[in-house]
RODO-2510 file (C-alpha; in nm, 4 decimals, decimal comma):
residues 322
     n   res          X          Y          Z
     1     x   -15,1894     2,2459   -16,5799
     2     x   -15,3919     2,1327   -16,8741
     3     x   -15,7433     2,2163   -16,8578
     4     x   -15,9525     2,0424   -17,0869
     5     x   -16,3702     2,1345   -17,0819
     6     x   -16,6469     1,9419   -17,2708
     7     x   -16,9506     2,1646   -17,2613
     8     x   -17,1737     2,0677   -17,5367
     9     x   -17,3648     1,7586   -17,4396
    10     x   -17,3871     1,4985   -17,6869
    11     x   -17,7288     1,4594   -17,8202
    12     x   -17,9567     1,1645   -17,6123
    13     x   -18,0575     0,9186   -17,8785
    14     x   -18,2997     0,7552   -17,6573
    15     x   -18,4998     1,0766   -17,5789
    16     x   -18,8747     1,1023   -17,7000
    17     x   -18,9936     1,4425   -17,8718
    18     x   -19,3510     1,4617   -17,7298
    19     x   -19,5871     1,2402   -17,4649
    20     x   -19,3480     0,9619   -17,2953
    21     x   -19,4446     0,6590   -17,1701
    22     x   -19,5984     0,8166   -16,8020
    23     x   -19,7762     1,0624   -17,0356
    24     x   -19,5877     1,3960   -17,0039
    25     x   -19,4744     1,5901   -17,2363
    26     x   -19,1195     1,6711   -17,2226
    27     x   -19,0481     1,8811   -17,5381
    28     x   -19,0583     2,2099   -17,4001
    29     x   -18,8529     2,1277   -17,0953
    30     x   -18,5148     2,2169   -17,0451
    31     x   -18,2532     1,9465   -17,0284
    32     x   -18,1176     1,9350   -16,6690
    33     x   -17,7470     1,9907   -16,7256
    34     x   -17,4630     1,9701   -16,4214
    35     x   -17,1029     2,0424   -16,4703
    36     x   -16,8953     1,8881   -16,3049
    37     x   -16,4808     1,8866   -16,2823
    38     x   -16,1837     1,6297   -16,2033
    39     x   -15,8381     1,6483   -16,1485
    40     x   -15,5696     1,4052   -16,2010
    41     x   -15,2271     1,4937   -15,9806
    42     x   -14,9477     1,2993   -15,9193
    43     x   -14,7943     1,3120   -15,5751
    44     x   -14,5698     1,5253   -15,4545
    45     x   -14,3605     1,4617   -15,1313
    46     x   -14,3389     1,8011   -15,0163
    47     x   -14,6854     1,8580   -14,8809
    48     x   -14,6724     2,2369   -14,9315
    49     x   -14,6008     2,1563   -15,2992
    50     x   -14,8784     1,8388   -15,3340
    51     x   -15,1495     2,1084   -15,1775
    52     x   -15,0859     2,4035   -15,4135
    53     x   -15,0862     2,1814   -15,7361
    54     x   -15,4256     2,0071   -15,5894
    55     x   -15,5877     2,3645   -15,5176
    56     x   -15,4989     2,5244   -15,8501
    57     x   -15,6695     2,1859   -16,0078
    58     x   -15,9716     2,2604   -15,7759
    59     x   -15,9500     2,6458   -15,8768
    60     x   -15,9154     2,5830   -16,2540
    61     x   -16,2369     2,3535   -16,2603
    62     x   -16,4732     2,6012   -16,0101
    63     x   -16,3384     2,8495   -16,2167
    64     x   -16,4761     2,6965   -16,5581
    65     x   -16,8086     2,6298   -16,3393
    66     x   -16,7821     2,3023   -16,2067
    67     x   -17,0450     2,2715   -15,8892
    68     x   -16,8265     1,9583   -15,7939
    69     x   -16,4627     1,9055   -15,8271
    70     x   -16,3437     1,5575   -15,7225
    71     x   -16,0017     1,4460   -15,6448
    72     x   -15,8133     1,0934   -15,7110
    73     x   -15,8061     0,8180   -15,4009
    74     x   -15,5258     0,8950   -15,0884
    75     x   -15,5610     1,2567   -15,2074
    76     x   -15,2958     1,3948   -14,9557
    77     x   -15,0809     1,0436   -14,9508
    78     x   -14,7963     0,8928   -15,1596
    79     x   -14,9333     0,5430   -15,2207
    80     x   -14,8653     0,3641   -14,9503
    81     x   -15,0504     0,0562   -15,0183
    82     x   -14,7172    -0,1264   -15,2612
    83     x   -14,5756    -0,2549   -14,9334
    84     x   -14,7301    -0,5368   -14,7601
    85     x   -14,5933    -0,4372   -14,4071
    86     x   -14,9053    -0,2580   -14,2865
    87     x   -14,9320     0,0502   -14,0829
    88     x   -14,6515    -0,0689   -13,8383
    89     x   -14,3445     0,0309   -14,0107
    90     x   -14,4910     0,4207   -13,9743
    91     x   -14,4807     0,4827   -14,3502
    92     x   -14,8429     0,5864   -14,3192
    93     x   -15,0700     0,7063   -14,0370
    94     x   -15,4487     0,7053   -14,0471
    95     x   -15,5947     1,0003   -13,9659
    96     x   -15,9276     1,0978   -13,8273
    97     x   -16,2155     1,2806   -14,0753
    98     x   -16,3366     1,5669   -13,8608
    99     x   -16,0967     1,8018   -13,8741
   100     x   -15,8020     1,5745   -14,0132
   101     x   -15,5406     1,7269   -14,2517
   102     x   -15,7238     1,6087   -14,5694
   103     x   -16,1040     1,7531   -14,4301
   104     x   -15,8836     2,0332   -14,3674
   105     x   -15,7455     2,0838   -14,7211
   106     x   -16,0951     1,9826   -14,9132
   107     x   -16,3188     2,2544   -14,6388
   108     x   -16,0267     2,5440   -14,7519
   109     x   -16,0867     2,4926   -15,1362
   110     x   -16,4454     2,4782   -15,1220
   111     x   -16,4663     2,7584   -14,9048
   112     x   -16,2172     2,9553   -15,1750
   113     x   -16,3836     2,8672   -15,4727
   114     x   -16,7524     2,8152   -15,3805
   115     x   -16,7889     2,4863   -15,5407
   116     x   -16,8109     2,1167   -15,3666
   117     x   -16,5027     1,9277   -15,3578
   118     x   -16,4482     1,5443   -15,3273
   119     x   -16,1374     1,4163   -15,1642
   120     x   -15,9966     1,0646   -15,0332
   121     x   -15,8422     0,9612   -14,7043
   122     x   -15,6563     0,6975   -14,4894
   123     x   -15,9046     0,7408   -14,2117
   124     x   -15,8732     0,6422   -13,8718
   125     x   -16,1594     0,3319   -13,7641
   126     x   -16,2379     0,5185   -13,4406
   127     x   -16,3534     0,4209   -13,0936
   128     x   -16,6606     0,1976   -13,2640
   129     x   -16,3860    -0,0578   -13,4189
   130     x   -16,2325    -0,2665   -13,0877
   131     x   -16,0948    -0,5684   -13,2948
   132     x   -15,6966    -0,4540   -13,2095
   133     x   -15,6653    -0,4396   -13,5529
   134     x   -15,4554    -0,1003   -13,6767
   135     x   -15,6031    -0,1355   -13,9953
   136     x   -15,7744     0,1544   -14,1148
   137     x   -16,0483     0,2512   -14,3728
   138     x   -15,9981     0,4061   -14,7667
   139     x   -16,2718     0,6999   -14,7415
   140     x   -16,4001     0,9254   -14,9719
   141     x   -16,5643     1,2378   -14,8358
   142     x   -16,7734     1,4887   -14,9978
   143     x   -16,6945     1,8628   -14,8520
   144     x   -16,9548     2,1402   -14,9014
   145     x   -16,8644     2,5271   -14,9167
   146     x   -16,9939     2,5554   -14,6082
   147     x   -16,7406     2,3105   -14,4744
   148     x   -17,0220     2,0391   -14,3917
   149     x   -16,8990     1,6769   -14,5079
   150     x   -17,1936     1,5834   -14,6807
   151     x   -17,0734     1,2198   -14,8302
   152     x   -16,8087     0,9847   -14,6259
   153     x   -16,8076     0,6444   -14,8099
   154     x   -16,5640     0,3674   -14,7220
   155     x   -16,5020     0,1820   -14,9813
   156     x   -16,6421    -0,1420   -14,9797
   157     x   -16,3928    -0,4011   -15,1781
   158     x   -16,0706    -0,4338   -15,0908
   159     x   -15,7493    -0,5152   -15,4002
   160     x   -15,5158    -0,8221   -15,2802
   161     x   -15,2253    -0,8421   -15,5229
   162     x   -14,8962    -0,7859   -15,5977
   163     x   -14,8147    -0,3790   -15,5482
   164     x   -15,1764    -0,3250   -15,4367
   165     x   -15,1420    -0,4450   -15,0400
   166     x   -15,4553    -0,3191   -14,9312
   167     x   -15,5606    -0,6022   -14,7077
   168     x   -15,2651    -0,4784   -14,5085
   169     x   -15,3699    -0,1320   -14,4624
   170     x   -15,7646    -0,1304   -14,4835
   171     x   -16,0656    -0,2825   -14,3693
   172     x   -16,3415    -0,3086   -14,6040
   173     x   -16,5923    -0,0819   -14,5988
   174     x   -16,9256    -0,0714   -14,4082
   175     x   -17,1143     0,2234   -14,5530
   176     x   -17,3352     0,0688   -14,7616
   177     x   -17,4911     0,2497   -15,0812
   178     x   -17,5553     0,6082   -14,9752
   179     x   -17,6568     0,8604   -15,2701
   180     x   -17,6372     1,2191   -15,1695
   181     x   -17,7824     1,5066   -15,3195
   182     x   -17,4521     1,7477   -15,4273
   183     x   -17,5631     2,0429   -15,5680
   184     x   -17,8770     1,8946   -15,8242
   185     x   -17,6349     1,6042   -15,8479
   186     x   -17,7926     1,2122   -15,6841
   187     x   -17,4059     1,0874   -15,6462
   188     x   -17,2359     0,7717   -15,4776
   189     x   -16,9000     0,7717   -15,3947
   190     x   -16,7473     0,4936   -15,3726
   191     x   -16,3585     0,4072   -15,4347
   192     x   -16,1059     0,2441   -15,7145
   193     x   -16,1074    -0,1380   -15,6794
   194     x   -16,4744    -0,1180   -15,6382
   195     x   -16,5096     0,0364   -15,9837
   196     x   -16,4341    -0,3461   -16,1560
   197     x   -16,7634    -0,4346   -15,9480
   198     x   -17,1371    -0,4967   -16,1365
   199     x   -17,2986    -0,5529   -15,8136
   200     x   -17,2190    -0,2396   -15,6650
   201     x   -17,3263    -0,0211   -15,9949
   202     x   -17,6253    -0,1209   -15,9564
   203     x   -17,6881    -0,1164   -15,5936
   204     x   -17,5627     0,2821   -15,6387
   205     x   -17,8130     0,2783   -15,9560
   206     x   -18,1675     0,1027   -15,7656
   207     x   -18,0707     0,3511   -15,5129
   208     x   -18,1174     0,6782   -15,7494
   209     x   -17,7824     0,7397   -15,7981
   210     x   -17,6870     0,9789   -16,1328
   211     x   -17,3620     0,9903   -16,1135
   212     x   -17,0677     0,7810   -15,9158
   213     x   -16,7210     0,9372   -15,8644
   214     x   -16,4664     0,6909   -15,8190
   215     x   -16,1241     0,8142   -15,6753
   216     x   -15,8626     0,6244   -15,8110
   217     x   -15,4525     0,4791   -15,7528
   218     x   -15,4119     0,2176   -16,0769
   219     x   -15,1303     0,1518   -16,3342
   220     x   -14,8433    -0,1086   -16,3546
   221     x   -14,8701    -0,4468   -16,2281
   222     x   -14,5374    -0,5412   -16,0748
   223     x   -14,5756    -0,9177   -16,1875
   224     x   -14,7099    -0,8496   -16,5225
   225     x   -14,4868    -0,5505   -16,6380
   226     x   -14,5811    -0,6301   -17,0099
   227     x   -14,9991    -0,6151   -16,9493
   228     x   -15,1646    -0,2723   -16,9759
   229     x   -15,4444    -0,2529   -16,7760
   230     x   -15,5578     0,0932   -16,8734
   231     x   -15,8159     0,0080   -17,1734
   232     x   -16,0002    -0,3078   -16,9324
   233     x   -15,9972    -0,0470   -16,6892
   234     x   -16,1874     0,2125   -16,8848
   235     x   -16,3866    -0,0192   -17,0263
   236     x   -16,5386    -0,1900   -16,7125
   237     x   -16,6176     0,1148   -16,5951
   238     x   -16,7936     0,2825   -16,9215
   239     x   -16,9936    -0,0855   -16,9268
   240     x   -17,1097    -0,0163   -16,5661
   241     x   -17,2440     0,3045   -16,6644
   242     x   -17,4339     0,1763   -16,9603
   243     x   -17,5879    -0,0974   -16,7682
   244     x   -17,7165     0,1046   -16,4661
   245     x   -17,7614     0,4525   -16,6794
   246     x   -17,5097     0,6432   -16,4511
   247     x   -17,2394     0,8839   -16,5687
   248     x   -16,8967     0,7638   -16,4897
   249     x   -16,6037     0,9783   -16,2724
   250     x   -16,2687     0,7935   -16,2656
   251     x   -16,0001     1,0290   -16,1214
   252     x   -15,6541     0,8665   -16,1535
   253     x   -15,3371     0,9548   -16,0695
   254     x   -14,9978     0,9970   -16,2400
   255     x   -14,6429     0,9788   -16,2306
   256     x   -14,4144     0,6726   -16,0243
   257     x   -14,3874     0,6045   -15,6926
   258     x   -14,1945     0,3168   -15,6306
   259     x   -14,2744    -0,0071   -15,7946
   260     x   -14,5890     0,1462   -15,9772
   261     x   -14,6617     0,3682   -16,2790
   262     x   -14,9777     0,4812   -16,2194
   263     x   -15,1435     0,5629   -16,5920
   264     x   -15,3666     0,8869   -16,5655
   265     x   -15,6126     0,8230   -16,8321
   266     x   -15,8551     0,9852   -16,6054
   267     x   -16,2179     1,0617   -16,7638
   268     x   -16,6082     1,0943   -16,7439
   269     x   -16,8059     0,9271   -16,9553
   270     x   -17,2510     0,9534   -17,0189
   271     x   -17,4991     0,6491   -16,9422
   272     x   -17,4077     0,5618   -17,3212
   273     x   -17,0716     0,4865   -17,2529
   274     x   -16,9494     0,7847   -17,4415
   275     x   -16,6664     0,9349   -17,3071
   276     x   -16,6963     1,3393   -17,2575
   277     x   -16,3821     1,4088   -17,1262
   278     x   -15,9977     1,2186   -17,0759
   279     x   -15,6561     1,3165   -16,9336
   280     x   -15,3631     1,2036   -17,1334
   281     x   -15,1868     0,9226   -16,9098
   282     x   -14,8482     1,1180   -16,7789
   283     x   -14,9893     1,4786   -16,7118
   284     x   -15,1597     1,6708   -16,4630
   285     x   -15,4641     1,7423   -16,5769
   286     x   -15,7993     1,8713   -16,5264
   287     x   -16,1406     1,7997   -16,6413
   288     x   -16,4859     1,9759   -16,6586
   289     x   -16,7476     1,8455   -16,8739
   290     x   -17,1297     1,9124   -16,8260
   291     x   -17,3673     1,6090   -16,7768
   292     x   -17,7506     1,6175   -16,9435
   293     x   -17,8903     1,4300   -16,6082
   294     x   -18,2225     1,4073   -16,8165
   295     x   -18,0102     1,1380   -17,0655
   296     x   -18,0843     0,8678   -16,7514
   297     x   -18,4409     0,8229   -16,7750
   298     x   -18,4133     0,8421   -17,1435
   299     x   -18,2005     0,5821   -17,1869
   300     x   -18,2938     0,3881   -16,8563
   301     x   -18,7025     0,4206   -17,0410
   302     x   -18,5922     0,2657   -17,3703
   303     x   -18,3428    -0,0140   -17,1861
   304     x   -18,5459    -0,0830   -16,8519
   305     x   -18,2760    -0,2638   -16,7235
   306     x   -18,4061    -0,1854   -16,3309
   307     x   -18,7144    -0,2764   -16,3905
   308     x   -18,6601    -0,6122   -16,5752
   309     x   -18,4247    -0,7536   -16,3053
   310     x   -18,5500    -1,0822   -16,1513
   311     x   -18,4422    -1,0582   -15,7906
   312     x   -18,6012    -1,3668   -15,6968
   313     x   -18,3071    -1,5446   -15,8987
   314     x   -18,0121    -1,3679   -15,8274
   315     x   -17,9430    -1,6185   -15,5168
   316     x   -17,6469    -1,7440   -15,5986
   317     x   -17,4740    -1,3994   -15,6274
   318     x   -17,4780    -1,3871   -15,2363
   319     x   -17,2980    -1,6993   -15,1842
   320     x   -16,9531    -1,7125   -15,1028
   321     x   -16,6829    -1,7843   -15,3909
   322     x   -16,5461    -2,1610   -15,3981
***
């Protein structure tokens, strides 16, 4: 599996030698770096097989000192979501979080290696959802190595389009904007489709977030078998990060299931939009690059872009669509 590392830190070129603007001086303090690891799979349908390839990704990125190692969306699942029949035809089954198969998986590597690991499910709604609906909800969990879940984030915005069914399969989301503190790291996790989102960037950002991991299924579009996606993709997702000063963690996977290619092109990328660290698009792959946290306030203190906001005008942005 190819392991690629990025552990030099681009220089900050918003950061101010001497007294900042709330007076301290900053020169002599040492840059608050976290390092942090993703691997890109592609599925496997013989689960003994799928789990060994994802726990030597998990093991190659503790091993190079990740504190966090996060995995792409379904983690454990082919992806389901092409069809349009919904849960009834038995190709998938939601499964509960505590003590499910993919809590399961995520508690064993994090116990092995030491190191937090991120992971996606098809989650069961539970006794608090009575609609009758089978419909189910995309989660992404957080597991510590002491095996407590310390994240669970259902994500929010739902894909409707050709090869992405996921009206069919989930309901959207009703977790809000939690930021949790994973290891030194203030991280939201929220999932794929919402990545292509402004609105929740910056909810994750005005709610201290440093960092948000986005577990990912994307490549071909059935209907459009000409259009690459992959470069909008990356790009929407580096612009999000420059806009609310958060580092970006897109976890992809590869290979084809069915109608759909999914392209890999997995990364992390700095509040700058730079990009530390990306997979090729057809091979497993793992990345660990180390984040400069402090690179944030320096760039979020020359660009105030959470403190210019006007609120009071942004009306219209809760309104329905015509």
């Amino acid at each position: 599996m190819l392991l690629i590392t990025a552990f030099d830190p681009p220089t900050s070129p918003a950061r101010v030698d001497g007294p900042t603007a709330d007076g301290l001086d900053r020169s002599d303090l040492p840059r608050r770096v976290f390092r942090v690891g993703a691997v890109q799979m592609q599925f496997d349908a013989d689960p003994a097989v799928h789990e060994a390839v994802l726990a030597e990704g998990v093991e190659l990125a503790a091993g190079a000192g990740a504190t966090l190692v996060c995995l792409p969306e379904l983690t454990l699942s082919p992806y389901f979501a092409m069809s349009d029949s919904g849960p009834l035809d038995g190709a998938a089954q939601p499964e509960v979080l505590n003590g499910g198969r993919t809590y399961r998986f995520a508690a064993a590597c994090a116990a092995d290696t030491g190191a937090f690991v991120h992971a996606s499910l098809y989650e069961a709604p539970g006794d608090d959802v009575s609609d009758g609906s089978r419909l189910g909800f995309n989660t992404a969990i957080c597991v510590a190595p002491d095996g407590s879940i310390v994240a669970r984030t259902r994500k929010m915005h739902i894909p409707i389009t050709a090869g992405y069914h996921e009206d069919r399969w989930f309901r959207p989301g009703d977790s809000g904007f939690p930021v949790v503190d994973v290891g030194g790291l203030q991280t939201g996790f929220p999932t794929c489709w919402d990545q292509w989102f402004p609105e929740l960037a910056r909810a994750y950002s005005l709610a201290g977030a440093e960092a948000l991991v986005y577990p990912t299924a994307i490549g071909s579009e059935p209907n459009h078998p000409g259009f690459d996606t992959e470069p909008l993709w990356e790009q929407v997702i580096r612009a999000n990060g420059i806009a609310n000063g958060t580092f970006m963690v897109a976890i992809n996977r590869t290979g084809t299931e069915g109608s759909l290619t999914f392209y890999g092109s997995s990364f992390i990328s700095d509040p700058y939009g730079r990009v530390l660290a990306k997979a090729p698009r057809g091979e497993l792959a793992v990345l660990v690059a180390d984040l400069d946290l402090d690179q944030r306030r320096d760039w979020l203190a020359l660009f105030p872009f959470l403190t210019t906001r006007r609120p009071d005008q942004y009306g219209p942005l809760t309104e329905p669509s015509q």
